[in-house]
C-alpha positions as CSV (number, residue, x, y, z in Angstrom):
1,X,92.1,24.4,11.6
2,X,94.9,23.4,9.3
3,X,98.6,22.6,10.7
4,X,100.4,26.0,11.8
5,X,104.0,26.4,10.4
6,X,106.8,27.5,12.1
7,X,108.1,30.1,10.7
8,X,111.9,29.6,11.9
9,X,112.9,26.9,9.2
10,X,109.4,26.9,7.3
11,X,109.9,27.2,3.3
12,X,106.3,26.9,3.1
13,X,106.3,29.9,4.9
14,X,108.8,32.1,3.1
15,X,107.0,30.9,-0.3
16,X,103.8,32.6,1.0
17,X,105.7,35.8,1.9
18,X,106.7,35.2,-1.8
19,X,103.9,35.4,-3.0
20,X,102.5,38.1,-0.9
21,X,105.1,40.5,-2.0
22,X,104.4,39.6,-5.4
23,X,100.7,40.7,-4.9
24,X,101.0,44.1,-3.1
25,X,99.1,46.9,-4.8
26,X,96.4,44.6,-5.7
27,X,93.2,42.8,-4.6
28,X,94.8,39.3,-4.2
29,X,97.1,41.2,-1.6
30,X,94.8,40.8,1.1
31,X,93.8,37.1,0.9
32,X,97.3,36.6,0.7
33,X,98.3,38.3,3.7
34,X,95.2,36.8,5.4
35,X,96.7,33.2,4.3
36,X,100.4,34.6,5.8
37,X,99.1,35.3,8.9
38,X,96.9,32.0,9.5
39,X,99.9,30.1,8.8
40,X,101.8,31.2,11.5
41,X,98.6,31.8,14.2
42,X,94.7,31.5,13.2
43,X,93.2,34.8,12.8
44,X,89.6,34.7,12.3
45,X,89.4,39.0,11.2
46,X,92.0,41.7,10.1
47,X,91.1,45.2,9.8
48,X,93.5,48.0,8.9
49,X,92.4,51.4,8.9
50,X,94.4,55.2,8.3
51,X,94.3,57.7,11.3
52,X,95.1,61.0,10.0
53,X,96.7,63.8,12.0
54,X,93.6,66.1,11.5
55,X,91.6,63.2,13.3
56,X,89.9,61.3,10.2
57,X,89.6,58.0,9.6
58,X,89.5,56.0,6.2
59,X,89.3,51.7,6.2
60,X,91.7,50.0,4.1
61,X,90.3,46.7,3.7
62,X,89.6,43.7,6.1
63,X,89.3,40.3,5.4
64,X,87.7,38.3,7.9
65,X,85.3,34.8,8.7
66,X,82.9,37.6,9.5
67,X,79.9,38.2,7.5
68,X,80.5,40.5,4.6
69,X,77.7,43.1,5.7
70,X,78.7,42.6,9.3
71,X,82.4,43.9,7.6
72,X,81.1,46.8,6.5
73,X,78.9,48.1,9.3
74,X,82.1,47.6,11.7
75,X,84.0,49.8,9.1
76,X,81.9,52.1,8.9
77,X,80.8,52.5,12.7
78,X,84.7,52.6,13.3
79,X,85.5,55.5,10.8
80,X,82.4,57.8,11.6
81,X,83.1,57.9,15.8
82,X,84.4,54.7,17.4
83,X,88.2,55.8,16.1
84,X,87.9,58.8,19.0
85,X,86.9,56.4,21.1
86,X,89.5,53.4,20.5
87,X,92.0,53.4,23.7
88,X,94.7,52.2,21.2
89,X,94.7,55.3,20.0
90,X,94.9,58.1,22.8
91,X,98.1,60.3,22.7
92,X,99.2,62.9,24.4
93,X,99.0,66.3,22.8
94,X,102.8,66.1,23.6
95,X,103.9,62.9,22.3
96,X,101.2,63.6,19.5
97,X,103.6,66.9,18.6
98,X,106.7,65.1,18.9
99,X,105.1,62.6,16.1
100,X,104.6,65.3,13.6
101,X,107.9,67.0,14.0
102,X,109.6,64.0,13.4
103,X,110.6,62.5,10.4
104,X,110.8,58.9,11.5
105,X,108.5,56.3,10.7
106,X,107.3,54.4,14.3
107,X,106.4,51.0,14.8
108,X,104.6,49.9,17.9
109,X,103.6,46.9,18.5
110,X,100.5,47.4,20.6
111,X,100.9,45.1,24.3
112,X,97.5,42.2,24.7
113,X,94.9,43.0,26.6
114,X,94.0,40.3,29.1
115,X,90.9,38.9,29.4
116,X,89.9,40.3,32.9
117,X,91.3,44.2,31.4
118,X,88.5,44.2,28.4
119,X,85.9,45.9,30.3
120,X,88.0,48.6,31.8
121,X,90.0,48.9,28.4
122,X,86.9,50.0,26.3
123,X,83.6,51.7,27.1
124,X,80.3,49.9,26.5
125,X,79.0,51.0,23.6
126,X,82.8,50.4,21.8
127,X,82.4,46.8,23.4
128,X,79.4,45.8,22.0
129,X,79.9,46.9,18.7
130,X,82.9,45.4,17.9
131,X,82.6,42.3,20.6
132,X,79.7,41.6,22.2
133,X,77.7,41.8,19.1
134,X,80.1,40.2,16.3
135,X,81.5,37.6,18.4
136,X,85.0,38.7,18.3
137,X,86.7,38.2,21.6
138,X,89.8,38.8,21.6
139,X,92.9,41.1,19.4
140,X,96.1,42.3,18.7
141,X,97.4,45.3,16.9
142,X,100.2,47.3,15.6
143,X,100.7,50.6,14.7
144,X,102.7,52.3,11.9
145,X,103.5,55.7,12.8
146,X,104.3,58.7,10.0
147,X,104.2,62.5,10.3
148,X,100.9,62.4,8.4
149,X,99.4,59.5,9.8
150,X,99.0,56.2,11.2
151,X,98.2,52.8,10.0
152,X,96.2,50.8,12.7
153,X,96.5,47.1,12.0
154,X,94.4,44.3,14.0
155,X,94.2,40.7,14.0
156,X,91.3,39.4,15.8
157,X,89.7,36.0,17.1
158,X,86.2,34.9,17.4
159,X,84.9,32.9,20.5
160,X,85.2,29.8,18.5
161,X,88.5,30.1,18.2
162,X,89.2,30.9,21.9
163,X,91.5,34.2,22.5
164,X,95.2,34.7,21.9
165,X,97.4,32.4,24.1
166,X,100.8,33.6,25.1
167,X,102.3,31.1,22.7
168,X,100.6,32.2,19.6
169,X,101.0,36.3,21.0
170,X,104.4,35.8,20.7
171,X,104.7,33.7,17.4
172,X,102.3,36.4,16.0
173,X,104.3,39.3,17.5
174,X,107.4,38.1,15.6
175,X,105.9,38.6,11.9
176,X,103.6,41.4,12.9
177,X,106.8,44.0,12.0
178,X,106.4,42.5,8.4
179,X,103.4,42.1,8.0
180,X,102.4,45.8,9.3
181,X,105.5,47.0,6.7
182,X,103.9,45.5,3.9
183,X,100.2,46.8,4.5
184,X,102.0,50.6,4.4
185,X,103.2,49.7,1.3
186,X,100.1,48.2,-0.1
187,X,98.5,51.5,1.2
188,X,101.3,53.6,-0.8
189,X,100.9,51.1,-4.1
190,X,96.8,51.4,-4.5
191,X,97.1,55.1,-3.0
192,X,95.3,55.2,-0.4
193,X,98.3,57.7,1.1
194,X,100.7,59.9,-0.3
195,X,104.2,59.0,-1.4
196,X,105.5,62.5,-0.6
197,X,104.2,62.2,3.1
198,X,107.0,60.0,3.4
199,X,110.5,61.9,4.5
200,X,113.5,60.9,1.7
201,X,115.2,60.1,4.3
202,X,113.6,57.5,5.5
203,X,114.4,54.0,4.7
204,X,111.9,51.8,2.9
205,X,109.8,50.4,5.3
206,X,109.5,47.2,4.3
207,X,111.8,45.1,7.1
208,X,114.2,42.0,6.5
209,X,114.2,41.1,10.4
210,X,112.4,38.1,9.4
211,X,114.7,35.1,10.5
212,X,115.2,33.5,6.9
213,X,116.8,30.4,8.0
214,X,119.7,30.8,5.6
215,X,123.4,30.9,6.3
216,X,125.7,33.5,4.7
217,X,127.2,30.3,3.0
218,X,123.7,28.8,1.7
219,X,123.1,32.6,0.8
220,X,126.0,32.7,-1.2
221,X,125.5,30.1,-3.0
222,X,122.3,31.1,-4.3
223,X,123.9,34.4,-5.5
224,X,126.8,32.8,-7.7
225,X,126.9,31.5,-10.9
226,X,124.8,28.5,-10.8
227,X,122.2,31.4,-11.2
228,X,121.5,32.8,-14.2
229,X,120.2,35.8,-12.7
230,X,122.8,36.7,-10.2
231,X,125.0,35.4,-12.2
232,X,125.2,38.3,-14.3
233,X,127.1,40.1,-11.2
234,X,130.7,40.8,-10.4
235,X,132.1,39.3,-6.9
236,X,131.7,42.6,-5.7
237,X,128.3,43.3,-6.2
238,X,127.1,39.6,-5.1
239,X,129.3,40.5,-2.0
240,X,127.2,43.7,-1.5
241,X,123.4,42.0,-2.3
242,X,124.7,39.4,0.0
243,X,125.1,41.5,3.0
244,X,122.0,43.5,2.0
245,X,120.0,40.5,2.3
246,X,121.6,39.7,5.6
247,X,120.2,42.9,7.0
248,X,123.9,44.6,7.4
249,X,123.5,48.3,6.3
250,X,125.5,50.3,4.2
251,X,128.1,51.6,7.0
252,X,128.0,48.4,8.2
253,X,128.8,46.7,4.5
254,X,131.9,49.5,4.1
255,X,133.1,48.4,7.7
256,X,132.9,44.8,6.4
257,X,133.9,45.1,3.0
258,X,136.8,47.8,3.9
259,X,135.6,50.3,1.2
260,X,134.7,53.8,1.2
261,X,130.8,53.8,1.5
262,X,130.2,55.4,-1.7
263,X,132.0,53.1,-3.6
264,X,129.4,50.7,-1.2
265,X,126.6,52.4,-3.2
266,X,128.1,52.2,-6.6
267,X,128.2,48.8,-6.4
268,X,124.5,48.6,-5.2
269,X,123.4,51.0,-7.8
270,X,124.8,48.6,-10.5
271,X,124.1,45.7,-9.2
272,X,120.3,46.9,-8.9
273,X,120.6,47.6,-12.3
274,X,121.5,44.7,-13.7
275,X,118.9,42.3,-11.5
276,X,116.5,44.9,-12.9
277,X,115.3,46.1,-9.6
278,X,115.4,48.9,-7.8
279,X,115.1,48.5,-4.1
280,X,116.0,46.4,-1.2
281,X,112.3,45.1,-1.0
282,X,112.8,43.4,-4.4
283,X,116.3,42.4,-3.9
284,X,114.5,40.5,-0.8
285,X,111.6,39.4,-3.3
286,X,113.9,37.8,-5.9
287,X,116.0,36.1,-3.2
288,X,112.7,34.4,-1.9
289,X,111.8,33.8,-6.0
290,X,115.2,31.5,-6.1
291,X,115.1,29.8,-2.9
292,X,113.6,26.7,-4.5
293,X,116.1,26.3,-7.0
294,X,118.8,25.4,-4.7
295,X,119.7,22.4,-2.0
């Protein structure tokens, strides 16, 4: 197993979320994201799958150590009945309503299973398909929440490997919000769900919680004129990106800035412009594009 990174600190780290970014909506995506994850906490198989509201299930993709046959009998026992079965999975026809009157997008990230819970957590059959007979031992998931559907994410381990210690749940807790966020939007770019299942009003999912390891000072210094590329905006508008990047949002940058909030999104809007982007997610992107060029 090669050296883990931390991810506090870790350019290494940051240049492979880079990268991954760069490669959503296509096939490189998932050995990319496979590579993110390993960095942090070895992962051995990853499966993502769609649940939709009228109780179907489609596979997205998984990448795994896992034979590639072995891959696609898994999938394919998992979407034809073992989803109905998956404890992960069970909600009440309540909570299930609440879900589809809403407009929010949920993220849950789903608690581990310790070893002596496994049998009582699944039945047998589940068990040995997915266990017993594959030599996977141990998991953790997440799951993305919409109206329409959900997006079941899991990371697994093989016996090999030993299961999940606390240490390495937590570490891998900390990036699964980003790594779930970007395998909805990979789902959105190669269409394997519908854009206009997602409310307007809803934020773009993709999350900057990530700890980037940058002051507002070494932030600010990337966005001023020694780059050509931010260089191209006013005080303002590097003010704005600035706090953007920082997570603060838009109430919180006309609080901070002392400006009416729409003059908060006029700035963004040009700003955008000029950068030639036209979301937070590649404001974030280009930031990570330039960390290199500055020390």
């Amino acid at each position: 197993m090669t050296e883990n990174f931390s991810i506090t600190g870790s350019e290494d780290w940051l240049l492979r979320l880079n990268r991954t970014i760069c490669k959503l909506g296509r096939a490189a995506f998932e050995d990319s994201l496979f590579d993110l994850v390993n960095a942090v906490v070895q992962v051995d198989h990853c499966a993502v799958f769609i649940n939709n509201n009228d109780g179907t299930t489609a596979h997205l993709f998984t990448k795994s150590k896992l034979d590639e046959d072995i891959c696609r009998t898994l999938a394919h026992a998992y979407t034809e009945r073992f989803h109905a079965r998956d404890p992960n999975l069970v909600m009440p026809e309540r909570q299930k309503q609440e879900r589809q009157n809403s407009g929010d997008i949920k993220m849950t990230l789903l608690p581990h299973i310790p070893a002596s819970e496994y049998d009582s957590a699944y039945d047998e059959s589940y068990k040995a398909q997915f266990f017993t007979d594959t030599g996977l031992i141990d998991k953790v998931s997440s799951l993305l929440q919409t109206r329409q559907y959900t997006i079941y994410c899991s990371f697994y381990r093989l016996k090999g490997s030993g299961r999940f210690k606390r240490g390495e749940f937590e570490e891998l807790s900390r990036i699964l919000p980003i790594l779930t966020n970007l395998i909805f939007k990979h789902s959105l770019l190669v269409g394997r769900v519908e854009k206009q299942n997602v409310p307007d009003s809803v934020p773009d999912p993709i999350v900057t919680r990530l700890p980037l390891s940058r002051s507002g000072e070494a932030m600010s210094g990337l966005l001023d004129s020694r780059n050509k590329v931010f260089a191209r905006l006013t005080a303002r508008e590097r003010q704005v990106c600035l706090r953007i990047l920082q997570g603060y949002t838009s109430e919180a940058i006309s609080l901070d800035l002392k400006v009416a909030i729409s003059t908060i999104h006029t700035y963004r809007k040009r700003a955008y412009a000029k950068l030639g982007i036209s979301s937070q997610n590649e404001l974030f992107s280009l930031y990570l594009e330039y960390i290199p060029l500055t020390g």
